[in-house]
N, CA and C atoms as a LAMMPS dump frame, in Angstrom:
ITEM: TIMESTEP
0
ITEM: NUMBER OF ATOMS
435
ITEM: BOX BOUNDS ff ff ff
-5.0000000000000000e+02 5.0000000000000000e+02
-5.0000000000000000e+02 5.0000000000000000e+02
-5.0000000000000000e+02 5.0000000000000000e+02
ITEM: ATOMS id mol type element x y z
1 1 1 N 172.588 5.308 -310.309
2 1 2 C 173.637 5.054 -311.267
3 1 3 C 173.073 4.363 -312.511
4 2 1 N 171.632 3.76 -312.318
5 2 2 C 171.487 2.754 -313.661
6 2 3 C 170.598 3.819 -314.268
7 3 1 N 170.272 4.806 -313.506
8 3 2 C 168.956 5.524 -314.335
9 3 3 C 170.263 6.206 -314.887
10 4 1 N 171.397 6.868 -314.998
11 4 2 C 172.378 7.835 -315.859
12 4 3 C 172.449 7.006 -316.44
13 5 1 N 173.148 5.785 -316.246
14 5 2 C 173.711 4.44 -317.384
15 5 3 C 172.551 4.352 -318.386
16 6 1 N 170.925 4.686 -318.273
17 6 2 C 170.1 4.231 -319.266
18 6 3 C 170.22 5.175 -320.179
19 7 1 N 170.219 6.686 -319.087
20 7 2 C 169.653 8.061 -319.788
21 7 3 C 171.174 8.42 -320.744
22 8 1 N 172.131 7.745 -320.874
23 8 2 C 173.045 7.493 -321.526
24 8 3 C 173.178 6.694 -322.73
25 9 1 N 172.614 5.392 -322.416
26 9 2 C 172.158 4.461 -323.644
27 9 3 C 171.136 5.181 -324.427
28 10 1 N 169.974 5.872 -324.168
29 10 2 C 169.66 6.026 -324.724
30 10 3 C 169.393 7.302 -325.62
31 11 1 N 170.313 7.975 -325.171
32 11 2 C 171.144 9.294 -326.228
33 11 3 C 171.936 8.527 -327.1
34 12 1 N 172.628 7.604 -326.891
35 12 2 C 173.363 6.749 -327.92
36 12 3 C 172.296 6.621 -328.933
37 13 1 N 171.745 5.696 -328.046
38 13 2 C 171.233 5.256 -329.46
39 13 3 C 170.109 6.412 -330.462
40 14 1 N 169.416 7.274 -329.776
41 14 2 C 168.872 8.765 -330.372
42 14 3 C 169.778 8.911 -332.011
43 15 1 N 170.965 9.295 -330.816
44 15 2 C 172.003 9.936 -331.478
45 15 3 C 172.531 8.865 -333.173
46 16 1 N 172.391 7.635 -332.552
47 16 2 C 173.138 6.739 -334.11
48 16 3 C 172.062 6.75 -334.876
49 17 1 N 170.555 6.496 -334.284
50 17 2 C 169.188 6.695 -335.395
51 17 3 C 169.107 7.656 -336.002
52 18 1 N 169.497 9.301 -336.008
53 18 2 C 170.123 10.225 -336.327
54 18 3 C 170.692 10.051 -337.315
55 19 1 N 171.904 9.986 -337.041
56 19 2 C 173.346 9.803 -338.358
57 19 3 C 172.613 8.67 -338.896
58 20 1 N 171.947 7.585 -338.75
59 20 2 C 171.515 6.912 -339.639
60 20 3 C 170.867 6.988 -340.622
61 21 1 N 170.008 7.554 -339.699
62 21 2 C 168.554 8.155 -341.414
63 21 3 C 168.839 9.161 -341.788
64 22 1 N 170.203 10.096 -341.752
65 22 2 C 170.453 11.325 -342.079
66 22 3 C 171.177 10.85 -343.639
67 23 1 N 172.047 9.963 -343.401
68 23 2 C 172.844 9.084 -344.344
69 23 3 C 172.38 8.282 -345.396
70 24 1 N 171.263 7.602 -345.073
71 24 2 C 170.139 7.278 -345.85
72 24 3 C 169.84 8.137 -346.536
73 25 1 N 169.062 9.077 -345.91
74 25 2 C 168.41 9.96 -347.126
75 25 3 C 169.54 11.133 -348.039
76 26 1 N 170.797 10.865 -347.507
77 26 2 C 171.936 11.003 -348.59
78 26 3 C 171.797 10.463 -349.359
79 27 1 N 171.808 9.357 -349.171
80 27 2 C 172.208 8.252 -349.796
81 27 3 C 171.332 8.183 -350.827
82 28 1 N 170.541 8.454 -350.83
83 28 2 C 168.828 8.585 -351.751
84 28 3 C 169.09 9.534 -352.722
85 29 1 N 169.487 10.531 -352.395
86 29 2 C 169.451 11.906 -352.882
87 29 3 C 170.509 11.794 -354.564
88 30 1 N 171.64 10.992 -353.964
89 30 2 C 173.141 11.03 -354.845
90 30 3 C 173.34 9.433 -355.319
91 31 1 N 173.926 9.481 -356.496
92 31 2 C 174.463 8.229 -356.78
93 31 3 C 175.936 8.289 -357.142
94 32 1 N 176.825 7.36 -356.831
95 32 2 C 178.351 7.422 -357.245
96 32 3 C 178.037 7.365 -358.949
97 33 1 N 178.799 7.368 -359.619
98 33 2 C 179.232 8.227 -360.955
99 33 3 C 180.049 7.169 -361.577
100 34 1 N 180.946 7.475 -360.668
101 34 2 C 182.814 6.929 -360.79
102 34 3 C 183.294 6.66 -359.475
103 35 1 N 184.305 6.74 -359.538
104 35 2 C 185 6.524 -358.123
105 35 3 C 185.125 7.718 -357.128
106 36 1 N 185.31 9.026 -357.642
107 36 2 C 184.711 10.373 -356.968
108 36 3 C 183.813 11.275 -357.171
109 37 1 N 183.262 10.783 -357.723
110 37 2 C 181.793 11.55 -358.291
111 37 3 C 180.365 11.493 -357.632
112 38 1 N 179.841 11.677 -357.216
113 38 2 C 178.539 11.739 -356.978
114 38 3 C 177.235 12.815 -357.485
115 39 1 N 176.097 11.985 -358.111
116 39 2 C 175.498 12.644 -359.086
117 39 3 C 174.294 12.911 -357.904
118 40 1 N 173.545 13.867 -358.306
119 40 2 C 172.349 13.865 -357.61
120 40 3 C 171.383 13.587 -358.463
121 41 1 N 170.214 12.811 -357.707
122 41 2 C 169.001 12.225 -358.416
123 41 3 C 168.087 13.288 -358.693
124 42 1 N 167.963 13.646 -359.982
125 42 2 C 166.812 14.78 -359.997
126 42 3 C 167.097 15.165 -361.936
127 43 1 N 165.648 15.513 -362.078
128 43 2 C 165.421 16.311 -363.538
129 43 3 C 166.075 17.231 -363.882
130 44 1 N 167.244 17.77 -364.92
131 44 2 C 167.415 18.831 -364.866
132 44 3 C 166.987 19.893 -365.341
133 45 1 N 166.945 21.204 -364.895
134 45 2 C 165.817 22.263 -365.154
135 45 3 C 165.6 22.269 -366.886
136 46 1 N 166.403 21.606 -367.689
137 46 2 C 165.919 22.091 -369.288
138 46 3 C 164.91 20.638 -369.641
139 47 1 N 165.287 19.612 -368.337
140 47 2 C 164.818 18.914 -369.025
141 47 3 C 162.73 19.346 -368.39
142 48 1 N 163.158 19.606 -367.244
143 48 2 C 161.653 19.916 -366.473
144 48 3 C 160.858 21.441 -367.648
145 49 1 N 161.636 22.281 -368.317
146 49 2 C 161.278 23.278 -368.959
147 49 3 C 162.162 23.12 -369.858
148 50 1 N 161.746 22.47 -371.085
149 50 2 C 162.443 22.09 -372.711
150 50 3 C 163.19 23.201 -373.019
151 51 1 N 161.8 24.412 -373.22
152 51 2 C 162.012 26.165 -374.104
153 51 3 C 163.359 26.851 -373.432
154 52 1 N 163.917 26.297 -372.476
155 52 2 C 164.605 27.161 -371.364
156 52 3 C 166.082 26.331 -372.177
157 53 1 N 166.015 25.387 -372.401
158 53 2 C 167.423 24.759 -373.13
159 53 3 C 168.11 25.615 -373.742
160 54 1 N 169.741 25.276 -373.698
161 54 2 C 170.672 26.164 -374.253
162 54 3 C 171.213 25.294 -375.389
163 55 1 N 170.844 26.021 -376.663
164 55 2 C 171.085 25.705 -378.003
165 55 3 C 171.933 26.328 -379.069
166 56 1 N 172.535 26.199 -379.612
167 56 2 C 173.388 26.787 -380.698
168 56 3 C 173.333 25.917 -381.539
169 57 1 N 172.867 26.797 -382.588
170 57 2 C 172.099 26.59 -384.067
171 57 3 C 172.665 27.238 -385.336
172 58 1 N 172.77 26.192 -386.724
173 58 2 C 173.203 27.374 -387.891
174 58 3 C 172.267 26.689 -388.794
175 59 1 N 171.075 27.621 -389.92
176 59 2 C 170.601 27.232 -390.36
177 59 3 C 170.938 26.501 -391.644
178 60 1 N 170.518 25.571 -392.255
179 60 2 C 170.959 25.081 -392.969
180 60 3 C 170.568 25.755 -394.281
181 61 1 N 170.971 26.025 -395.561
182 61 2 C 170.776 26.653 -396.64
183 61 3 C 169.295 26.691 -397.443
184 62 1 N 168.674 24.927 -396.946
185 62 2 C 167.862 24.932 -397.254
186 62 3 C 166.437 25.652 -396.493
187 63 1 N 166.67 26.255 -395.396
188 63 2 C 165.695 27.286 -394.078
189 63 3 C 166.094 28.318 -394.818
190 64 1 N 164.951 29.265 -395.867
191 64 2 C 165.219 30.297 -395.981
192 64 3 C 163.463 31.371 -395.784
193 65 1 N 163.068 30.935 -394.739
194 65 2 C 161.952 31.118 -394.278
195 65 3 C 161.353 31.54 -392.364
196 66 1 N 161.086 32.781 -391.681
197 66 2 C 161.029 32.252 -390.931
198 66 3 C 160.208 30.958 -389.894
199 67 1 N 159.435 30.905 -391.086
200 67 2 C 158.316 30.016 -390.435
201 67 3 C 159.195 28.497 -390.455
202 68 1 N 160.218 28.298 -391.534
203 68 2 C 161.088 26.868 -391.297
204 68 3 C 162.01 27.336 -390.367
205 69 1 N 162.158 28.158 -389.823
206 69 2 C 163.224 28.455 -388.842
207 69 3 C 162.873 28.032 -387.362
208 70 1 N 161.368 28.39 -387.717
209 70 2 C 160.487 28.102 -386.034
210 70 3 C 160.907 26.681 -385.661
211 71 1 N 160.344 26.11 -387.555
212 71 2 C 159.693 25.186 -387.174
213 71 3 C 161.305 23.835 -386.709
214 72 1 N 162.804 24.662 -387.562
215 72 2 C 163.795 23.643 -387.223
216 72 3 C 164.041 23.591 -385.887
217 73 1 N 163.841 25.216 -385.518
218 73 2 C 163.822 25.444 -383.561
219 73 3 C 163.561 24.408 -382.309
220 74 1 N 162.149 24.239 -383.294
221 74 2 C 161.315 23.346 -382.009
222 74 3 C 161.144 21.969 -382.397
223 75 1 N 162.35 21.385 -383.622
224 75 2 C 162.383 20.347 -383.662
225 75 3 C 163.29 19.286 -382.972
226 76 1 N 162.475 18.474 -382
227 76 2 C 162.991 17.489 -380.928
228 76 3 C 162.749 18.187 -379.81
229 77 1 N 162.132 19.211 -379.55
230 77 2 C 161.757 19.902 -378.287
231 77 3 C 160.791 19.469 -377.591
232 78 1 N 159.989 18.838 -378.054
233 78 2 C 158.799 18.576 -377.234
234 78 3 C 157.595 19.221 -377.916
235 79 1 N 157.829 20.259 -378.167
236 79 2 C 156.873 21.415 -378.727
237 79 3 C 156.584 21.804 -380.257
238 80 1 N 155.173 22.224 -380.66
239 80 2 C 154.812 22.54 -382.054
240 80 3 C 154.194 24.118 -381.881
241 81 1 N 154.743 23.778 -382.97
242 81 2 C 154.274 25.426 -383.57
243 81 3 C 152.95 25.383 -384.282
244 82 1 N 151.619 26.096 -383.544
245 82 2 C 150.37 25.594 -384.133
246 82 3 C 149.616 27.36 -384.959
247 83 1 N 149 26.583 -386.085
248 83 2 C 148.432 27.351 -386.664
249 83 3 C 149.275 28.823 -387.082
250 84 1 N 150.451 27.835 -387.905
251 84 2 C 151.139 29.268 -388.388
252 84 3 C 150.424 29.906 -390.121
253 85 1 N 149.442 29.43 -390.3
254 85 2 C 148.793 30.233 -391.259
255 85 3 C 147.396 30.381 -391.215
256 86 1 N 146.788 30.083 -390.187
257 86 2 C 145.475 30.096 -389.689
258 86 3 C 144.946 31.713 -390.302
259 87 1 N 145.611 33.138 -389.463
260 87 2 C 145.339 34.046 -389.78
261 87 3 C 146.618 35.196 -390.433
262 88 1 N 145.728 36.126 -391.15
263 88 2 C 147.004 36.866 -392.264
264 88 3 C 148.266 37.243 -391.237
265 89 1 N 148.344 37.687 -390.079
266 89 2 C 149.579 37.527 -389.75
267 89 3 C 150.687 36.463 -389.17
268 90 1 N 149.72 35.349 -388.903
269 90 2 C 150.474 34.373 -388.768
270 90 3 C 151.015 33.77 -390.298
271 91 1 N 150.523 33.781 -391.292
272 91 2 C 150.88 33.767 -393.156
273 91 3 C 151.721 34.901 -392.684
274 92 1 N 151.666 36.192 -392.174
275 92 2 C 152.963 37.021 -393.088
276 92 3 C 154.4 36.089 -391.885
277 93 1 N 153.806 35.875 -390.959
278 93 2 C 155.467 35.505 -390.306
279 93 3 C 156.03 33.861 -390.611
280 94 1 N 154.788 33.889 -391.095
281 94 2 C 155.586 32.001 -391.726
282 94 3 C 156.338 32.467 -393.047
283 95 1 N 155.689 33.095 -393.927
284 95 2 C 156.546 33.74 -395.198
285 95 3 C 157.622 34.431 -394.92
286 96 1 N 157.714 35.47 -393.958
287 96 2 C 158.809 36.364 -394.633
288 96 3 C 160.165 35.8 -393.952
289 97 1 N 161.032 36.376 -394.744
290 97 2 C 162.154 35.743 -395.242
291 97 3 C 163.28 35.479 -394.139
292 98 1 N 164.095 34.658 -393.986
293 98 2 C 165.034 34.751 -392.377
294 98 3 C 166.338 35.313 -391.888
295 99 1 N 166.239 36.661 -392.079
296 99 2 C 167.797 37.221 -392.329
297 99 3 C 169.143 37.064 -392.043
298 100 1 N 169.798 37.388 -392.717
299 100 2 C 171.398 36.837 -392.393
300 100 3 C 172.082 36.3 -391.278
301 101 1 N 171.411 37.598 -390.882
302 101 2 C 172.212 37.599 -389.116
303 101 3 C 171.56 36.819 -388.081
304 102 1 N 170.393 36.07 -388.388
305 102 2 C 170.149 35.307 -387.759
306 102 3 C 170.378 33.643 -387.808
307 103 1 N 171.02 33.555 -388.998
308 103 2 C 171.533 32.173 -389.194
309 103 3 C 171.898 31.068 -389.031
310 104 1 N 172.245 31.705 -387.295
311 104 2 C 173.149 31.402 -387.089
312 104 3 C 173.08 32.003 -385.302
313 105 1 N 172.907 30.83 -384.854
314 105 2 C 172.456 31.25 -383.043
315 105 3 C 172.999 30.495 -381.957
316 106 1 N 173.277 31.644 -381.355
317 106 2 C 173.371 30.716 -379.493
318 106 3 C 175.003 31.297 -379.351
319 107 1 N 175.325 30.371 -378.145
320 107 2 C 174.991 29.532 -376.959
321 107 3 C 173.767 30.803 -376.838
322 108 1 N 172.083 29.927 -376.372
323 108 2 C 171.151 31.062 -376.21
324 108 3 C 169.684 29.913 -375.945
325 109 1 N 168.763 30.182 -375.101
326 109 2 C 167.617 29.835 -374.465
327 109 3 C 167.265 29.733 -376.022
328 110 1 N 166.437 28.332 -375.758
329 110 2 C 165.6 28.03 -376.656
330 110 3 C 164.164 29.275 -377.222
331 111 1 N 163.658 29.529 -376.032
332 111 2 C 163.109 30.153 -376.096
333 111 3 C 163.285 31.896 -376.708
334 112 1 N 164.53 32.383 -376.051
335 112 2 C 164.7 33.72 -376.391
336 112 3 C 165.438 33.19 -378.217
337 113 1 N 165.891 32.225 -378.542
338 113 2 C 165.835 31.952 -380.182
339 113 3 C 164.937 32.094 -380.783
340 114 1 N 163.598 31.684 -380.306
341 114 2 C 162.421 31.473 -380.557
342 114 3 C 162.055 32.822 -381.338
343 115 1 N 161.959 33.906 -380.062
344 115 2 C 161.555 35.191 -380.196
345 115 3 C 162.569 36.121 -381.108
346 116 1 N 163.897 35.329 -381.018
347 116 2 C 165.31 35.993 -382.089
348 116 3 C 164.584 36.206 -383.363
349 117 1 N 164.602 35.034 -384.127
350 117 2 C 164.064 34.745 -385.296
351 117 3 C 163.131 35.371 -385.363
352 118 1 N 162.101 35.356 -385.199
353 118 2 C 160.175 35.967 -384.975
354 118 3 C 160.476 37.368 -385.106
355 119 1 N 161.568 37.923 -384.28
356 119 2 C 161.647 39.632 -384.628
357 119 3 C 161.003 40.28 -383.407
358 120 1 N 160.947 41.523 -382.93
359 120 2 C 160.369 42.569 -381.468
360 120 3 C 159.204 42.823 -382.367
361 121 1 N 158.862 42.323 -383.697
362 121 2 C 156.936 42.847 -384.041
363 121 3 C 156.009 41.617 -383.291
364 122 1 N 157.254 40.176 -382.841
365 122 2 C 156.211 39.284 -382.644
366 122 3 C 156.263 39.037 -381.292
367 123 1 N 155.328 38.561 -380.33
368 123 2 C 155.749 38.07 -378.928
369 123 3 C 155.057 36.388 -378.879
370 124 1 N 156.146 36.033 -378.218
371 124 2 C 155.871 34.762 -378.465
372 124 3 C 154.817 34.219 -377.227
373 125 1 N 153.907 33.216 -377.621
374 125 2 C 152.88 32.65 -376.644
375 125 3 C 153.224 31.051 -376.42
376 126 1 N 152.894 31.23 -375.65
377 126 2 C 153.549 29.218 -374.702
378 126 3 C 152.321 28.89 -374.135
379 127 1 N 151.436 27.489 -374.114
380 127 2 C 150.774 26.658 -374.008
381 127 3 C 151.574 25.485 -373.403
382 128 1 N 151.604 25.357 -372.279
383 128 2 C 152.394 24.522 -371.434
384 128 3 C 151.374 23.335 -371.217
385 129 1 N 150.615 23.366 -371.217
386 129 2 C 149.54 22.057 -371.406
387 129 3 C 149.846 21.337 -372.022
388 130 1 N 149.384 21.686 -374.04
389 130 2 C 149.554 21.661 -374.686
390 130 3 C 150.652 21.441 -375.399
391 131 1 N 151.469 21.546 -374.703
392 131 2 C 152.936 21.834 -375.36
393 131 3 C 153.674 22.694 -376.692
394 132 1 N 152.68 23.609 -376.929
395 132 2 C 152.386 24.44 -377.855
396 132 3 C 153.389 25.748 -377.591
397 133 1 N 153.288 26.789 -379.367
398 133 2 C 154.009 27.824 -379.041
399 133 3 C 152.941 28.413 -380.568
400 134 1 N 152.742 29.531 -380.39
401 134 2 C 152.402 30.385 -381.65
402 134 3 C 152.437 32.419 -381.227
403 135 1 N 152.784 32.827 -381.922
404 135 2 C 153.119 34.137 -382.079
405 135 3 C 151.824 34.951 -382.509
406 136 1 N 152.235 36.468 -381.813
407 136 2 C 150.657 37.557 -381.832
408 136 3 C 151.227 38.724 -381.919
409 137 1 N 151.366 39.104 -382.716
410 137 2 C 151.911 40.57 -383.356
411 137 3 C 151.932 41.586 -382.303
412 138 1 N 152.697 42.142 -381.854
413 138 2 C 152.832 43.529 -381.116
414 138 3 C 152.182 44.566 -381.764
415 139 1 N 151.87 44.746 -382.643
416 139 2 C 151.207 45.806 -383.639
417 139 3 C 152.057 47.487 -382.821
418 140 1 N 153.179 47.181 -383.712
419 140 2 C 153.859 48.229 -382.516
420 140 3 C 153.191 49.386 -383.725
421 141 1 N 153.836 50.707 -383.279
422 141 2 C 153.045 52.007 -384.055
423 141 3 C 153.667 51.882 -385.308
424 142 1 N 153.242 52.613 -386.162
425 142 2 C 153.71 53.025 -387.448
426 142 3 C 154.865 54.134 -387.683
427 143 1 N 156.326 53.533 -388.067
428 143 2 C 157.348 54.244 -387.462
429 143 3 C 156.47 55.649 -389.125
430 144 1 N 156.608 55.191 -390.568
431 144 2 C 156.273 55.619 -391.524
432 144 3 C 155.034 57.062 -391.681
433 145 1 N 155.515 57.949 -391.733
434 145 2 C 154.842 59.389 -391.715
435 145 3 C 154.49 59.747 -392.802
């Protein structure tokens, strides 16, 4: 009878060390908020990947460039835009001009803005080290016959 009475105690207690540290590491995980809220402890993904942020943007009158467009993009991001006139096509995409319809962006990934502006001639390159971004021409064909 005392060996059931133990093999009893000590499923109890198994069992409350259990729900204990199960609750704990709840408890770890979340913090109250408010009075019904509970937040969970953790980075959130734009903040762990900046470029991935959801932004809506209108350029201001004075951005009439795309290379100031990059550069208002990735301002407060974390990230620079390097060597946008190093070579002649990085000069032609800092010069040419930032069209209408792009003026004006989002709700939209930082990143796919990135590539909005820049145009399908440019693909954009990421340096995650670095924290870097610079563009490399698609050299798509020559539509012109």
């Amino acid at each position: 009878m005392q060996k059931a009475y133990l093999q009893k105690f000590y499923f109890a207690c198994i069992m409350l060390m259990t729900i204990t540290s199960s609750s704990v590491q709840a408890e770890s995980e979340y913090i109250p908020t408010d009075r019904y809220t509970l937040v969970k402890i953790e980075a959130h993904s734009d903040q762990k990947a900046p470029l991935t942020t959801i932004t809506t943007l209108s350029f201001g009158a004075n951005i009439q460039t795309i290379g100031q467009a990059i550069q208002e993009l990735l301002q407060g991001s974390g990230y620079r835009w390097i060597n946008p006139t190093e070579t002649p096509d990085d000069q032609l995409l800092n010069e040419l001009p930032l069209p209408a319809i792009d003026r004006t962006l989002g709700p939209i990934h930082l990143n796919d803005a990135l590539e909005t502006v820049a145009g399908e001639a440019w693909n954009l390159m990421i340096d995650e080290t670095h924290r870097t971004v610079w563009f490399t021409s698609s050299k798509t064909k020559n539509t012109h016959s």
